[in-house]
N, C-alpha and C positions, 0 to 999 in steps of 0.2 A: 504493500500500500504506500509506504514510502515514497519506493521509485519511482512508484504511477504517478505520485503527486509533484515529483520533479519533472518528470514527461511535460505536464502539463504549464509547470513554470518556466520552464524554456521561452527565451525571446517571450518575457514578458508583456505582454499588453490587454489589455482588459478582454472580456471576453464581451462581444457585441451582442446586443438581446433581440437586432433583427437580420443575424442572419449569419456566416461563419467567417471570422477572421480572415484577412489576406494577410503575407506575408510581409513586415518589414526589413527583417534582419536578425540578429541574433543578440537576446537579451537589452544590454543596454546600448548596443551596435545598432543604429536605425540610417536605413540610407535614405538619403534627402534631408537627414534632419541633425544629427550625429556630425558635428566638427573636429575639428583637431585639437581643441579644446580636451576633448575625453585624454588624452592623451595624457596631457599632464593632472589630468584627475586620478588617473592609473598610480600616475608616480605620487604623488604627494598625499593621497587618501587612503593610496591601496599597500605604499609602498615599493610598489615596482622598480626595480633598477630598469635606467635606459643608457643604451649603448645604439650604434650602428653597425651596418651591415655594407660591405661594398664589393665584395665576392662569394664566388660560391664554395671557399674555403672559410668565408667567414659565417656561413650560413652553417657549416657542417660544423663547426666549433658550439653553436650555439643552440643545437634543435634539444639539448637535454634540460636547458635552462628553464627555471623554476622562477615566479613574480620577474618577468622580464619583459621589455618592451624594446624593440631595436629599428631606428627608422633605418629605410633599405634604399639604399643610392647603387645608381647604375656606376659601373667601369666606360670614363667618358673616354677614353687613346681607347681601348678593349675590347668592343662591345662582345665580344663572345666570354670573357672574362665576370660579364655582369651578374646580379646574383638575381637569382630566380624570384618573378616578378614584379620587378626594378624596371621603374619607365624611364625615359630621357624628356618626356615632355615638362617644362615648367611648374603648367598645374597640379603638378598631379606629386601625390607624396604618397609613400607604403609603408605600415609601422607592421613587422612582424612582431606576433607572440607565440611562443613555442608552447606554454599549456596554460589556460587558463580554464578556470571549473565554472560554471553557470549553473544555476540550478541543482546541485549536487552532478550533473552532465562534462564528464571533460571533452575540452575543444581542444584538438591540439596541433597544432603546426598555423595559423590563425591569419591573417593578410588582410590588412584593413587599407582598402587604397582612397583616396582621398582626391576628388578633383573640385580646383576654387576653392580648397578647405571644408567642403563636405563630404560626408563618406557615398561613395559610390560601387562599392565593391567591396566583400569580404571572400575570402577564399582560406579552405578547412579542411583537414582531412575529410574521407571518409569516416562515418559511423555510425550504426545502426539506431544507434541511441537517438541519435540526433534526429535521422528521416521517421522512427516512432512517432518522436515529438511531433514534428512536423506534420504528418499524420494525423495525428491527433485532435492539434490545434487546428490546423488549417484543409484537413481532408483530406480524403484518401487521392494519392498522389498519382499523377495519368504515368503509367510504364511504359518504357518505349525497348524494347529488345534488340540490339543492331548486330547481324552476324556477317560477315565476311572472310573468304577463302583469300589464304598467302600461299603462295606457289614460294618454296624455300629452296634453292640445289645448295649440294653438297660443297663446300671448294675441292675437297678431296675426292671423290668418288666421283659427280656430278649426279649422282639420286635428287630429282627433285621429289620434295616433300610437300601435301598439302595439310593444310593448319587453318583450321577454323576460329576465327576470333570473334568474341562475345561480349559485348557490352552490355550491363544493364541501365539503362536511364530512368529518374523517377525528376517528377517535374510538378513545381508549385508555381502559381501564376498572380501577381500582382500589378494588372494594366502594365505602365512599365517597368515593373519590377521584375528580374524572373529569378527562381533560383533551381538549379539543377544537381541534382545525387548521378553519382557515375561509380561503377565498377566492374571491373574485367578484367580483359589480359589480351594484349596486341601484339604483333610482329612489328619490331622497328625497323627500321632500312636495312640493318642489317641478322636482320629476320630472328633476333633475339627476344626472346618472350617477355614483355613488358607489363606489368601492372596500371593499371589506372583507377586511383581511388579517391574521389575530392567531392566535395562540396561546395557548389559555386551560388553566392545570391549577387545580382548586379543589375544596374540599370541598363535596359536592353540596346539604347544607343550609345551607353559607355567605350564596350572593346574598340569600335570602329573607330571613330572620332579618336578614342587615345592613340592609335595605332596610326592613324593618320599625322597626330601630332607628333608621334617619339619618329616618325620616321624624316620629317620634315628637320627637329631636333638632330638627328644625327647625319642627316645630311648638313646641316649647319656645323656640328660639330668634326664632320670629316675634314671640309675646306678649311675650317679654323688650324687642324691638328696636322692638315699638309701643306697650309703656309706655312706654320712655325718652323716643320723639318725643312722647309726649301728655305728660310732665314739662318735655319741652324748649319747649311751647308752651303754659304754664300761662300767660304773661303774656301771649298775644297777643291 
């Protein structure tokens, strides 16, 4: 009875008497509404140490960390260097937390992206716990099953192999809000068996638009980084 009663405390928000809650986010994570403010409420109320993140060596030092809050900047010379969901665009900021507890619920690995200073995006592991909730609160969630065939050869033999990949999707809907449950296991390029387990809520025109802007950003930032070396090699 306990648990049940945490299910339902999850992303608190009151319960509406006409009709079934949409989703906004998780607990005191609301996008639209949720700034960057919460951020130092973290640290100063909750405790939280904060630190940053600017690799994906600094990402793996940190995912066992406990009361932490780490904003996450791209590798600007590097971009392949950057650490995992790190944008280049201006607006937009990522404060990773590695576990935080909501409603007796752990969240863990947590991505709170931020554009203009409001949250627009949270990204979470997978966990059953959490799509319960979800569930619960906000009804039963539309499934979407995606199977696809990988032809794999051998390098050594040349056997090709075929591999069937399975995705489950579960999907909660909030006009433009959406947030999607994923898990399975895929072939990557180089036809190694991959996992996929997250939890994504976002606003529906967010990826684009940001993806538009970090690409524009790093175009900015390439010209910038190959004048410098053509200044840095005036005398050779």
């Amino acid at each position: 009875m306990y648990k049940l009663k945490s299910l339902f405390l999850l992303l608190s928000v009151s319960t509406s008497l006409l009709g079934q809650e949409k989703i906004e986010g998780i607990g005191q994570f609301k996008l639209k509404i949720t700034t960057t403010a919460i951020i130092n409420s973290l640290i100063e109320e909750q405790g939280f140490n904060k630190t940053s993140i600017k690799s994906v060596r600094d990402l793996i030092n940190l995912r066992n960390g406990k009361n932490l809050v780490a904003e996450v900047f791209p590798d600007t010379l590097q971009f392949y260097n950057s650490a995992i969901n790190s944008h280049h665009c201006k607006n937009v900021r990522v404060f990773y937390i590695p576990k935080m507890t909501i409603a007796n619920i752990d969240i863990k690995n947590m991505y709170l992206t931020f554009s203009k200073d409001t949250l627009a995006e949270i990204m979470t592991d997978f966990s059953s716990e959490i799509t319960d909730a979800f569930d619960l609160k906000y009804g039963k969630s539309k499934l979407d099953v995606r199977e696809t065939v990988e032809q794999c050869k051998s390098t050594y033999s040349g056997t090709i192999t075929n591999y069937t990949d399975k995705i489950y999707y579960q999907q909660w809907d909030n006009n433009d809000i959406s947030c999607t449950a994923a898990l399975g296991d895929y072939r990557n390029s180089k036809c190694e068996k991959t996992t996929i387990a997250y939890i994504n809520i976002v606003l529906k025109d967010f990826a684009e638009n940001t993806r538009i802007c970090d690409d524009l950003e790093k175009e900015r930032l390439k010209i910038a980084n190959n004048k410098r070396k053509k200044e840095e090699l005036k005398d050779f």
